[in-house]
N, C-alpha and C positions, 0 to 999 in steps of 0.2 A: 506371139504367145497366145493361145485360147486355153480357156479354162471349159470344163462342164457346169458348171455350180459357184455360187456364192457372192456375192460383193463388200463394198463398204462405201460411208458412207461420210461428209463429214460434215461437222457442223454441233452434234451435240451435248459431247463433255465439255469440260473445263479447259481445255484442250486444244479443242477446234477440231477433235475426232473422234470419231465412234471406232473399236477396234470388233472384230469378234472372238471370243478363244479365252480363256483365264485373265483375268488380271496377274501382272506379274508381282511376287511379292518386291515390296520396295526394300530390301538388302541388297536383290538380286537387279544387276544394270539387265535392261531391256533391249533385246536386238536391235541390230539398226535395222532389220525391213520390218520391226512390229511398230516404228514411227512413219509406216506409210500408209496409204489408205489406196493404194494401188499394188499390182504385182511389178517385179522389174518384167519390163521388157516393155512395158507401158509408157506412152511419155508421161514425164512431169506435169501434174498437176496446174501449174504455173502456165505453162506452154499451153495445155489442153484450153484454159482461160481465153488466152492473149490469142489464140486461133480464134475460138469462137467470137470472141468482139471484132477480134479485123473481120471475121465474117459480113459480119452483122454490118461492119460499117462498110463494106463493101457492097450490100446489098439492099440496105434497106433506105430512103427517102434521108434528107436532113433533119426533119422535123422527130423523125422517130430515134434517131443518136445520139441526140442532144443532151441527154443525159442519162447513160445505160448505166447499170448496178447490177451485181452480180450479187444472183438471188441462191443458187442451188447449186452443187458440185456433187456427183455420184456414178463412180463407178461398176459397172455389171456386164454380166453376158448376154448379149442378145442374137440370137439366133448361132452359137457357140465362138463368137467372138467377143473379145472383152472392148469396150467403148468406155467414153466418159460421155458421161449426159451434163449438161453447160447451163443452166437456165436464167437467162439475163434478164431484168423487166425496162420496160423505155416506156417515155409519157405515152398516155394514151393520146391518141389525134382527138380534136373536138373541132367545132365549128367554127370558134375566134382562136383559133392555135393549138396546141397540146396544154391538155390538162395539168396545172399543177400538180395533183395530187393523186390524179386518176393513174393507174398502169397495166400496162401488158404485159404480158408474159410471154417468153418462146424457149423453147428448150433446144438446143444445138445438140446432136449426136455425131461423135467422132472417132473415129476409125483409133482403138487405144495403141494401136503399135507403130501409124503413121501419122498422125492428127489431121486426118485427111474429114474434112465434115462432110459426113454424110445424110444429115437432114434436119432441116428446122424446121419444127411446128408450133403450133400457137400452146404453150399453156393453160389449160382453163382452173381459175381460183377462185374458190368461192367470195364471195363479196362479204364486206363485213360493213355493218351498217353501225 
């Protein structure tokens, strides 16, 4: 399924999702695809996840898996296909091991209709002091 326009996004109602369009009044039950934050035809947000970490552990070193967290989930159109973007962060490497505290960021981009990944890049975040 390709879309021209739009995404969603999720992470920041009460909820765990941002929707776009009306709030529905609360008398009225809410669709079942206004509780997704994908179109159908898309895989499962879940799936989109559990691709992008076996990615990640497929590919990257031991020291950098060691402890992956899932930072970001966002669906959109990129180049008129719809993907999910993954963004997981793992310790940063340092000179006596991986940093406790330090992390990276990478963002996984994946194919929304076969969860086929098609690119991982470094995330850049600002640093907070």
């Amino acid at each position: 399924m390709r879309r021209e326009e739009g995404r969603a996004t999720a992470g920041a109602s009460g909820d765990g999702l941002q929707r776009r369009g009306p709030v529905p009044h609360p008398a009225k039950p809410m669709p079942q695809a206004a509780h997704l934050c994908y179109l159908p035809g898309m895989i499962p947000v879940k799936d989109a996840v559990a691709r992008a970490v076996q990615f990640a552990l497929d590919t990257l070193e031991p020291p950098r898996i060691s402890d992956l967290l899932l930072e970001e989930v966002e669906s959109k159109v990129v180049g008129g296909q719809d993907v999910w973007l993954i963004t997981l962060s793992m310790p940063r490497p340092g000179v006596f091991g991986p940093s406790p505290r330090a992390r990276d960021y990478k963002t996984f981009t994946l194919d929304g209709e076969t969860g086929e990944v098609l690119s991982m890049k470094i995330r850049e975040v600002a640093e907070t002091r």
